[in-house]
C-alpha positions, -999 to +999 in steps of 0.1 A: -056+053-280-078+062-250-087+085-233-077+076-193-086+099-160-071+083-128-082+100-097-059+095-067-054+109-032-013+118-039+011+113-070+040+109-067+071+095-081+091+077-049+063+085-029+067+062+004+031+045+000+019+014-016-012+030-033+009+060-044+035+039-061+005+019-075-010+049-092+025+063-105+033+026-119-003+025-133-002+061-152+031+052-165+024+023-178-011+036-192+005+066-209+028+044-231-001+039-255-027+060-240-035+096-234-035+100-190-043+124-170-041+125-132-065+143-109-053+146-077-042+167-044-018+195-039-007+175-012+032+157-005+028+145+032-009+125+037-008+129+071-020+165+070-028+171+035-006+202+031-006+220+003+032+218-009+029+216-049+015+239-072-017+235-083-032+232-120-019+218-153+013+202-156+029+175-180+054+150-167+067+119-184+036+120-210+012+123-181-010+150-180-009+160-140-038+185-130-032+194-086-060+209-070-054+226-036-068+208-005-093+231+015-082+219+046-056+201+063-059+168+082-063+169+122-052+132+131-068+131+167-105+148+157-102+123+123-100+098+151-127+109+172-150+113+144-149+079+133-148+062+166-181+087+171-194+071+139-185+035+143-204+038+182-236+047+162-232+018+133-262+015+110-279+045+126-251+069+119-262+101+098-248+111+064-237+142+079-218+131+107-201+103+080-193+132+057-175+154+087-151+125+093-147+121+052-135+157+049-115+151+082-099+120+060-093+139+032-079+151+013-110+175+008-105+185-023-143+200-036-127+213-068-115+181-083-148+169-076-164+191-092-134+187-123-140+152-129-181+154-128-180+184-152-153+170-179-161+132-174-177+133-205-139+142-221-122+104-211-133+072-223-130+055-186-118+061-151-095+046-130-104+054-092-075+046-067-080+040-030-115+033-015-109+055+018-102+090+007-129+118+004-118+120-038-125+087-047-160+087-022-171+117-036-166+111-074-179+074-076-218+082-073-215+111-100-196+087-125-216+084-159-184+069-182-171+033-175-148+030-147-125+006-125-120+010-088-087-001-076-101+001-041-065-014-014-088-029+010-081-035+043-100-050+075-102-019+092-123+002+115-134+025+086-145+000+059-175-004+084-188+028+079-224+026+058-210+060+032-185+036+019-208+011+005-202+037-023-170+018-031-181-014-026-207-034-044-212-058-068-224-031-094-189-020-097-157-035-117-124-038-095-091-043-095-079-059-066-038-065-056-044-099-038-067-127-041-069-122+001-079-080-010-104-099-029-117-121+001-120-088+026-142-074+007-164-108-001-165-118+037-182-085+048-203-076+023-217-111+012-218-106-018-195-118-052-180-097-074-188-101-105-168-081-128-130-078-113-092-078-119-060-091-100-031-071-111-009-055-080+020-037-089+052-041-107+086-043-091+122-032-110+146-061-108+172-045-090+191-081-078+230-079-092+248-111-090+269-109-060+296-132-046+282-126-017+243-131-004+251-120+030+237-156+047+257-145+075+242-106+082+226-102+113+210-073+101+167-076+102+152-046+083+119-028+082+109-008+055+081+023+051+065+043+075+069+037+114+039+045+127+015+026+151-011+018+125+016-001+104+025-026+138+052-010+149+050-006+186+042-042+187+074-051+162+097-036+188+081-051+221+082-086+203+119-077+199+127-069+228+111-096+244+131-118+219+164-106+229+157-109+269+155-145+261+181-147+231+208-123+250+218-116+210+236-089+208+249-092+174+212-092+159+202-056+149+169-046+135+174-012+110+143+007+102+141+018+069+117+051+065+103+082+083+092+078+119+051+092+124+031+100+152+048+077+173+075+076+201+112+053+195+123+029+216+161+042+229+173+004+221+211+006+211+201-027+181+170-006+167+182+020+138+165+043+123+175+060+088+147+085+084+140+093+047+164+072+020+168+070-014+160+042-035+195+038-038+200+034-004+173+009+000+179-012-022+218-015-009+207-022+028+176-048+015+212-063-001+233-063+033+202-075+056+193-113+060+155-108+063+126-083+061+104-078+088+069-065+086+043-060+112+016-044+097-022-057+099-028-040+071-021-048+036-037-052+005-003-058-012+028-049+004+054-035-019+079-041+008+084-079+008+086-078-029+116-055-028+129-079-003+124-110-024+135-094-056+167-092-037+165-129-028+155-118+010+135-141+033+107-124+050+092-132+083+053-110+085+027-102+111+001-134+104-027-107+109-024-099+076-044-124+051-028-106+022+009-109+032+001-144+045-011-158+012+019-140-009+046-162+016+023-196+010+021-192-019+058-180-030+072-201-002+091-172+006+090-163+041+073-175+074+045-153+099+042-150+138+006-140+156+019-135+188+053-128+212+062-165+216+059-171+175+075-145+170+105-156+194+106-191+171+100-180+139+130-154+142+155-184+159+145-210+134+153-187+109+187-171+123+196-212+129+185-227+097+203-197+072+201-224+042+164-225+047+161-188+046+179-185+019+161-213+000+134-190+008+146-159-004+151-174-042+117-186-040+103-147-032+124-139-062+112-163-081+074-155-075+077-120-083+094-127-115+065-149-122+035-125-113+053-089-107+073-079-137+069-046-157+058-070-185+032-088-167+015-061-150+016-041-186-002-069-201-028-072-173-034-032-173-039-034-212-067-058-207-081-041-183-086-010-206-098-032-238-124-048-213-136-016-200-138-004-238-156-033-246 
């Protein structure tokens, strides 16, 4: 048995994030045969970095959970300033003014910093999740004991800055969700990794037999946050624009999740649900006919998994290399770059529903194949022995 710290930015069970499902699925799984404890924020809502739970020791499912408070809360428009002030200086940019938009970033938790340097010495290796946020930055460079970064890399303005070659180099082991996560981080820093791990996450087959597929709904979904970072704005211009020339008024697009920092369009086909269970979810991935997803950003997308699992076709924002390589490689959905793709993609699909759903069993079948409880278990076990070694 081993002894396993994880350091992560949020945990949560249900939390409505990738990397915070990642790192509940990962201590879970861990703490079956493994002793785990989780260092980690106060913080519910990463937006602002609140402190809403209790800080200190608690023990939940056979995880040992240890909260510290967050010193101060996140100010989106001076994060934002900071870094475009950093990223205007490039290479010449000081560590101070990098470290001002880290603690802006958060969540800037000093004490759990200080936790994992003093009682590193107590776990046999680490497991460092997220490569952005100021817990994972700070502890890396103070790390004496074996450790794997799970770093969800994305082609974004902030992977640029020089402080965060302290989560990127070929020093380090990694576990990376995507071959394409894998490729991000090789096409900037030239250089190969050479110690590293594909694993991703796991997804619960949820899919009950039905007599019904729903081939015919005209319901398109979105699912997680709506905020402009995650394509959003975009999505619903590309929509509308689709609509002018489809004059489809039976096509409705439902938008699964809380809405951030961003104005709705008043569209009488665009829904939003706010905040819904997993239940809930899962029924309305079951009554739609395909996911959409614009986001730039991934470096795994738990989204179109849930949508496949469910034998949903997906149709995805080509800017992302990650979710681009999941549908080629599944053969489970199609991608638009632009308005007038977008426009094609969605009639070809709405026109050819066979196709679609042809589709949709492939998704299912890929995740079967590579996203199972069973398989990621097996790959997370390895992992640990390796680091062991």
């Amino acid at each position: 048995m081993a002894k396993i710290l994880i350091v992560t930015a949020r945990f949560l069970e249900n939390a409505s994030g990738g990397a915070e499902k990642l790192a509940y699925d990962y201590a879970s799984i861990l703490s079956e045969s493994n002793d785990v404890t989780v260092c980690t924020s106060s913080a519910k809502d990463y937006v602002s970095w609140k402190n809403e739970l209790p800080k200190g020791q608690i023990n939940e499912n056979q995880i040992r959970i240890i909260r510290f408070p967050v010193k101060q809360t996140r100010n989106m428009a001076k994060m934002n300033r900071l870094l475009n002030q950093c990223l205007e200086k490039g290479d010449s940019v000081s560590d101070k003014e990098q470290f001002e938009f880290l603690k802006e970033q958060g969540p800037y938790c000093p004490d759990l910093v200080d936790y994992v340097i003093k009682e590193q010495n107590h776990f046999d290796i680490a497991v460092l999740i997220g490569y952005l946020y100021y817990p994972v930055v700070a502890s890396i460079p103070n790390l004496k004991i074996p450790f794997v970064i799970v770093p969800t890399f994305h082609d974004e303005p902030p992977f640029r800055l020089p402080m965060y070659k302290k989560t990127y180099s070929n020093r380090y082991i990694y576990s990376f969700n995507a071959p394409e996560e894998l490729a991000v981080y090789e096409d900037y820093t030239k250089q190969n990794v050479h110690s590293y791990f594909l694993i991703g996450t796991y997804i619960n087959d949820t899919f009950k037999n039905q007599n019904h597929n729903n081939s015919h709904s005209n319901q398109l979904i979105t699912i997680g946050r709506i905020e402009p970072a995650k394509g959003y704005p975009e999505l619903f211009e590309f929509f509308k624009n689709w609509n002018f020339f489809a004059h489809r008024s039976d096509i409705s697009m439902k938008c699964l999740g809380t809405i951030s920092s961003m104005e709705i369009p008043k569209d009488p086909l665009i829904v939003f649900t706010g905040y819904i269970s997993e239940e809930e979810k899962i029924s309305e991935i079951q009554k739609s006919f395909l996911l959409l997803n614009p986001s730039a950003y991934e470096s795994f997308s738990i989204s179109i998994m849930e949508s496949w699992i469910q034998e949903k076709a997906v149709l995805i924002n080509a800017k992302s290399t990650v979710m681009r390589g999941h549908c080629l490689r599944s053969q489970g959905g199609l991608f638009y770059s632009d308005s007038l793709s977008f426009q094609r993609t969605l009639d070809f699909l709405l026109e050819n529903r066979n196709i679609a759903n042809r589709m949709g069993k492939n998704g299912r079948q890929y995740v079967l194949a590579n996203f199972s409880k069973e398989v990621i278990r097996k790959k997370l076990n390895q992992m640990v022995s390796m680091l062991l070694g």
